[in-house]
N, C-alpha and C positions, 0 to 999 in steps of 0.2 A: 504493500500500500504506500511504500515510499515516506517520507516524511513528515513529521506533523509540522502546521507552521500556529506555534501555541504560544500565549500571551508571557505564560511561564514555566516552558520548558529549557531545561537545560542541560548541561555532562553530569555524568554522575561520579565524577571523582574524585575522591574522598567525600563523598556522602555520606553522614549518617541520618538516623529517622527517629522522629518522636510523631507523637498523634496528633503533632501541631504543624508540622510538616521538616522542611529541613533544616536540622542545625547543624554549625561545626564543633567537633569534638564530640567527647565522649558521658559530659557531664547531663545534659538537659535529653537524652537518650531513653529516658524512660517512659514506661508507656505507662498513658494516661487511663485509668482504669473509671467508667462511667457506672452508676449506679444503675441497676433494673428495677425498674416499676414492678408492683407484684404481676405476677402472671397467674391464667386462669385457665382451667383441662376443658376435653370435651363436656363434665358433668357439671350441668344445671341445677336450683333447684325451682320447681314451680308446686301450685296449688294440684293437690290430688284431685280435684274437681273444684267447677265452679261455685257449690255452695259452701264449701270448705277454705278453711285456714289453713289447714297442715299442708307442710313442705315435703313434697318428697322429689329423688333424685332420679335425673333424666338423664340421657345422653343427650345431649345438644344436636342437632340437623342442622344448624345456620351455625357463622361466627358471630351473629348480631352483638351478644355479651360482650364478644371482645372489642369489637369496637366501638360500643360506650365509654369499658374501659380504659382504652388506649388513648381515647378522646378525652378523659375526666382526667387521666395521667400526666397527659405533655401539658397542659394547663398548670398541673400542681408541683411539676417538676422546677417550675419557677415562676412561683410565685403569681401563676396566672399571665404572665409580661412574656409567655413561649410561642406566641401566636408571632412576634414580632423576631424570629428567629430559626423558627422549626421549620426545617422541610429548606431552606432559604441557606444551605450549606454549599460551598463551593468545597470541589475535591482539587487537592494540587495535580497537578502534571509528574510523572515521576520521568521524563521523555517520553517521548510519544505515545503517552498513555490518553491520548484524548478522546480515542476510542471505548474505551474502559469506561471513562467518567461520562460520557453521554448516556452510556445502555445506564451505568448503573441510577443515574439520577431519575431518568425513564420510570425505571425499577422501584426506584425510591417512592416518587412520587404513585406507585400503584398503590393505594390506597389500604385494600384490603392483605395484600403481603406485609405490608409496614406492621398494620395493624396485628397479624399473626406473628411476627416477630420479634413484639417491643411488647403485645399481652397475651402470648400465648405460651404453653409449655411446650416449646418447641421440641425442647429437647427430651421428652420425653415419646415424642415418634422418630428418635433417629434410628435409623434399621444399621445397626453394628455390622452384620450377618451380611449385609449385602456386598454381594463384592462390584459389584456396576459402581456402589460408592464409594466415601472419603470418609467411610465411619465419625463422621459428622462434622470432620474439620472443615470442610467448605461451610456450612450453614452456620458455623460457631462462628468463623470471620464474615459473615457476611450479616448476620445477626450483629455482631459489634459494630461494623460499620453502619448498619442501620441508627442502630443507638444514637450513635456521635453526630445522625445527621440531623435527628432530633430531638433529641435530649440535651445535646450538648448546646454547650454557649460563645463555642468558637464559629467564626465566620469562615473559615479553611479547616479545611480536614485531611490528611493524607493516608491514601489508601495504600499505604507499603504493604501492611500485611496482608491486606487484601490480595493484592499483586501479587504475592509472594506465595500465598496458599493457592491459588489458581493456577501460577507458573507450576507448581510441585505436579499437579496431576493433569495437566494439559502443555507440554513441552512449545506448544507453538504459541502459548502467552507468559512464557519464562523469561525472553529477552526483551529488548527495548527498541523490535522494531515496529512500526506503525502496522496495525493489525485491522481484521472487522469487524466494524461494532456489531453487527448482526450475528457472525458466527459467534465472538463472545458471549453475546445474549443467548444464543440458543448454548451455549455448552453449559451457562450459569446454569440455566433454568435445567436442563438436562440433570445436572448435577445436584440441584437441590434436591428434585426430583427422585431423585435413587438415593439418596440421604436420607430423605424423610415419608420415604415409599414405608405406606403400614405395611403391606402382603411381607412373610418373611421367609414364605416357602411358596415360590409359585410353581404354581403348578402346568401340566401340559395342555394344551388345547391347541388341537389343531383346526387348522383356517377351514369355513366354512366356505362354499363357493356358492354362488346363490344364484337365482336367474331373472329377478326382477319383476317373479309376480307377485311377492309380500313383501313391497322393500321397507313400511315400515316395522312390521314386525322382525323381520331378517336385522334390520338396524339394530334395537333393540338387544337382540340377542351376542349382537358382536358387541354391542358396549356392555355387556354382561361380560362376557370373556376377556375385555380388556380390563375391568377391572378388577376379575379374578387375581388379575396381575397388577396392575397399578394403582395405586391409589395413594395419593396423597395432594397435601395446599394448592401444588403445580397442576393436578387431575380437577381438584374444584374450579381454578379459577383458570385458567388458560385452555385448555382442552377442551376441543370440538370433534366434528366427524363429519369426514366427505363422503359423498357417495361415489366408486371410481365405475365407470361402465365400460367393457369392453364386449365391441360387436362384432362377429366375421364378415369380413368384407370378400372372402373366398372367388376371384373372379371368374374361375373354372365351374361355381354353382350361379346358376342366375333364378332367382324368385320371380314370380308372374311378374309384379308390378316391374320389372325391370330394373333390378336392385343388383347387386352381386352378395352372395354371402349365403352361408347354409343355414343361418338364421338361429345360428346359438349364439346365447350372449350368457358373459360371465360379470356376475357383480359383486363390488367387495365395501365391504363400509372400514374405512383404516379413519384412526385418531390424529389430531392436528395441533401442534401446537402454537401456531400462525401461521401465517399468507404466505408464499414468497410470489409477489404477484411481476408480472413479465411488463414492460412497459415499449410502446413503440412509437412512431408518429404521429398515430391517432388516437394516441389516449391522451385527453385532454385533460380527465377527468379520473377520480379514483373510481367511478364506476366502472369509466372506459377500461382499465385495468384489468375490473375483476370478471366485466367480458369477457375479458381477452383469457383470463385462466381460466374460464369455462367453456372456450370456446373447442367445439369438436375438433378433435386431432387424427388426421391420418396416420397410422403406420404402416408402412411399406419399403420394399427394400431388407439394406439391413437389420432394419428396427421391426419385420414383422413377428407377429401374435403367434403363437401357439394355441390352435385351436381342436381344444380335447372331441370336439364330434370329428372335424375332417382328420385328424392324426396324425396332421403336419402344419407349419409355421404358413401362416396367411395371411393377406392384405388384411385390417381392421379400423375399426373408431376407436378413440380412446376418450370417455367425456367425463371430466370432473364438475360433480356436485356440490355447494353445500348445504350440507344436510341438518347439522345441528351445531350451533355458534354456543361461546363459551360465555359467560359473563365478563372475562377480557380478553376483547379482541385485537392481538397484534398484526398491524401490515408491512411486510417487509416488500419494498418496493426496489425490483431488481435491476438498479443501477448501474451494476459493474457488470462486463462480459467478458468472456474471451473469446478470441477469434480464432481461428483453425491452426495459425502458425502460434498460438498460444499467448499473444500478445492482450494484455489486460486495459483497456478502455472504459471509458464512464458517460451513459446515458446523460444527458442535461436535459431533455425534457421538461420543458414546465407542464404542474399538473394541479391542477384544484381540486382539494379534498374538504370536508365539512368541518368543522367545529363543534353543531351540535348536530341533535335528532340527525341522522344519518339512519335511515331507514332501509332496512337490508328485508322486509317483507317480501319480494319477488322475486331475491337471489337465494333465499334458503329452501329448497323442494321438501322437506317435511312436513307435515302437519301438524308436531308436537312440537313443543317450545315453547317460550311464553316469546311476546313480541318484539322482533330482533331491531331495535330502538339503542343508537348507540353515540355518547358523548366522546369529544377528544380532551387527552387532558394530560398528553406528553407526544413530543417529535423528538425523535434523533437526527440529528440532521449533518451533513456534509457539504460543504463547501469547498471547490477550488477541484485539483487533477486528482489522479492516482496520483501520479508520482510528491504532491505537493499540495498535500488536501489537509483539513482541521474539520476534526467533529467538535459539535454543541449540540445543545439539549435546551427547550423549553418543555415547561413545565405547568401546570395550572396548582396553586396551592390549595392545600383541602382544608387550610380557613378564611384566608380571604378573598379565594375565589379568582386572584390575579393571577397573571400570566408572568412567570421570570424566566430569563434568562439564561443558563446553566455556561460559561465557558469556563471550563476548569476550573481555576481558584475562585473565580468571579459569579458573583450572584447580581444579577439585578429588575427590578420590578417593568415591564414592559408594557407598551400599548399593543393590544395583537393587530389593531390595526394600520397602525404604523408601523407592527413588523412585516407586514402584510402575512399575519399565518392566515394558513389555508389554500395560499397558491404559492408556487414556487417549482426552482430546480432542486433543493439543497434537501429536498422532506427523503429522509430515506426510510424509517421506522416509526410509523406511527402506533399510536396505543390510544384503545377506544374501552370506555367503562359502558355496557350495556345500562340503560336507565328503564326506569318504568313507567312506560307513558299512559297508566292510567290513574296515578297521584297529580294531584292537585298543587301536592308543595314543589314549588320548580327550584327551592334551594337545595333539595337534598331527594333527588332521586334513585341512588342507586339501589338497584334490587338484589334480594336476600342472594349467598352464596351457600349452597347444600352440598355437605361434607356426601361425597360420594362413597356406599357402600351395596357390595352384594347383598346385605341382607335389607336394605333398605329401597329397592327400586321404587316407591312412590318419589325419592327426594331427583331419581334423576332424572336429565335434562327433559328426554323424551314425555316424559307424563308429566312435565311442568307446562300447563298449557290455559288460556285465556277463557277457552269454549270447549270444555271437554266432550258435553254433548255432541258438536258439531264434529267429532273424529269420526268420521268413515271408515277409516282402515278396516279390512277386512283381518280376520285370526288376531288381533291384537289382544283379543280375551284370554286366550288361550296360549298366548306369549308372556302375559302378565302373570297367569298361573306357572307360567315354565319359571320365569325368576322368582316368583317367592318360595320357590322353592329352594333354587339356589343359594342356599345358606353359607358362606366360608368364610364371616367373619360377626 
């Protein structure tokens, strides 16, 4: 990615590190250790019934608790004067670390990850056992740096150990070359992911091939089998599911209507944990975009299908759906290319994307889901080449509702419209919080987040829905009975 050109980057030699950034010598070296708010588990207590008093104890299905908590917390962390502070932290440059500090302010600013990290027991789901993860050293440093971004009452922060624990298990963000904020983001998340995944023994299941005459119910059932195996903060809030279709285009069979193909089709429902959407001439728009990733794809040539009715590799579609959106939705807008001699280039494209109500109702094909209504309230963004480029990060604050600025060390409060968000070359990762558009308070929309579990399919996505009457799907009943059955946790 070539070099960053940053406000306050520099060599690193003879560097040393405190959690205030960089000093010289050896004495102010120490780390600066932040108190934790108390923190609170899955278990609730509520009334055993409505004409009663007595408390008795639940498992929670939402994190609602926590983020009262966490809310009533950074308030009292100081002295109520934290609203003028939190969230409003600039991260140093460590070189070319400008990539790093955009995803994670991003990150920061997701509302409800903050919220589970600063009120929740986090550490009490880290899966030791897992070997996918870091036995929980990644979510420990990134839990800390969350702390100091709002807890703390420094205006700079530096993320050395941060750096430092992510270089340990990801060797291609060990050194101090300029990196991508996108791949970073997805290996963070990947990683927290397997850190704080509940399942501890997963089990086998193999893939279902389906043929698209119950595609809600078939849906259903694969998100049943992935969470046999997944589950965890990363599966409630980021995780969605596409629908992939793949048609024989066989040109040796031809159907009446003049079609090619022997008329098998193969359908798969796989999990997402954001966009990587393709951008061209004609996308003007983030709509245009997500056209463009749904748009029918031939393969043929080298790239053709293996089609289990004809018994050999053949012309096909390939058409991506989607089918069920996450409560936070990331866009990763695919900027950078390469081209055949391997040579790396970067889209400039301007493209207009929304700020609010962003209405994905006739881009999701399922019928279940509550309504896909969705705010922005962070950009990654890049400016300048490959070779000579600098990432930033805006941000929307989750108490005063204002727009800042993120460039590394630097914080500062912005007009969105005089930065003109919402159109631009420089947008590369946007991040959308699903809202609920049938509340009345338009200060505070966001809707509930449901800890996803096999023994609880009412909480998931699929049966979360506006007009449950109005489901048509056919066997849905009787898919509903296959999961409550599915008991493994």
């Amino acid at each position: 990615m070539g070099t960053c050109n940053s406000v306050d980057a520099s060599t690193r030699s003879d560097r040393q590190w405190s959690h205030h950034g960089p000093v010289r010598g050896g004495n102010e070296s120490k780390r600066r250790v932040l108190q934790s708010m108390a923190r609170v588990g899955s278990r609730i207590f509520k009334p055993e019934s409505i004409s009663t008093s007595t408390l008795k104890e639940h498992k929670a299905s939402t994190y609602d608790h926590v983020h009262e908590l966490v809310n009533d917390g950074i308030a009292s962390c100081h002295d109520g004067s934290s609203k003028d502070i939190s969230g409003k932290v600039g991260l140093m440059n460590l070189g070319n670390t400008c990539f790093m500090n955009s995803s994670l302010q991003c990150l920061s600013n997701t509302e409800p990850l903050t919220d589970y990290f600063l009120g929740y027991d986090y550490r009490g789901e880290i899966n030791h056992d897992n070997v996918l993860g870091t036995k929980g050293a990644l979510v420990r440093c990134y839990a800390e740096l969350t702390k100091h971004l709002w807890l703390g009452d420094s205006k700079s922060y530096s993320p050395h150990e941060f750096k430092s624990s992510i270089g340990r298990f990801a060797p291609q963000f060990e050194g101090y070359e300029q990196q991508d904020a996108q791949e970073l983001l997805a290996f963070l998340l990947d990683g927290i992911h397997e850190d704080l995944n509940r399942v501890i023994i997963k089990p086998y299941i193999e893939d279902k091939d389906c043929d698209g005459t119950n595609d809600e119910g078939d849906a259903i059932i694969a998100w049943s089998n992935y969470l046999a195996r997944n589950k965890s903060i990363i599966v409630d809030l980021f995780q969605g599911q596409l629908r992939n279709t793949m048609t024989c285009r066989n040109r040796k069979t031809k159907k009446a209507d003049g079609t090619h193909g022997c008329g098998h089709k193969n359908v798969k429902f796989d999990p997402f944990m954001y966009l990587s959407l393709p951008i061209s001439d004609r996308c003007n728009t983030l709509d245009d975009c997500l056209s463009l990733f749904c748009e029918e794809e031939t393969l043929e040539g080298e790239n053709q299908w293996y089609c289990s009715k004809c018994k050999t590799h053949v012309d096909a579609t390939k058409k991506i759906d989607l089918w069920m959106l996450p409560p936070i939705l990331i866009i990763h807008l695919k900027r950078f290319k390469f081209s055949v001699t391997g040579h790396r280039s970067k889209i400039d494209q301007e493209v207009r994307y929304p700020l609010s109500d962003w209405n994905l109702s006739t881009k999701k094909k399922s019928e279940g889901g509550v309504f896909p209504l969705y705010d922005l309230y962070a950009i990654s963004q890049h400016r300048g080449t490959v070779t000579g480029g600098h990432y930033t990060a805006h941000a929307k604050n989750r108490f005063d509702g204002e727009w800042y600025d993120f460039n590394d060390s630097q914080c500062r409060k912005v007009d969105k419209e005089k930065e003109k968000l919402g159109f631009g070359s420089s947008a590369y990762c946007l991040f959308y919080n699903r809202v609920d558009h049938h509340r009345d308070d338009k200060q505070k929309r966001t809707t509930a987040i449901h800890r996803q579990s096999t023994s609880c399919p009412e909480l998931w996505p699929h049966f979360q829905r506006d007009k449950v009457t109005q489901w048509k799907s056919t066997r849905v009943d009787l898919v509903w009975g296959e999961a409550r059955e599915t008991k493994t946790d």
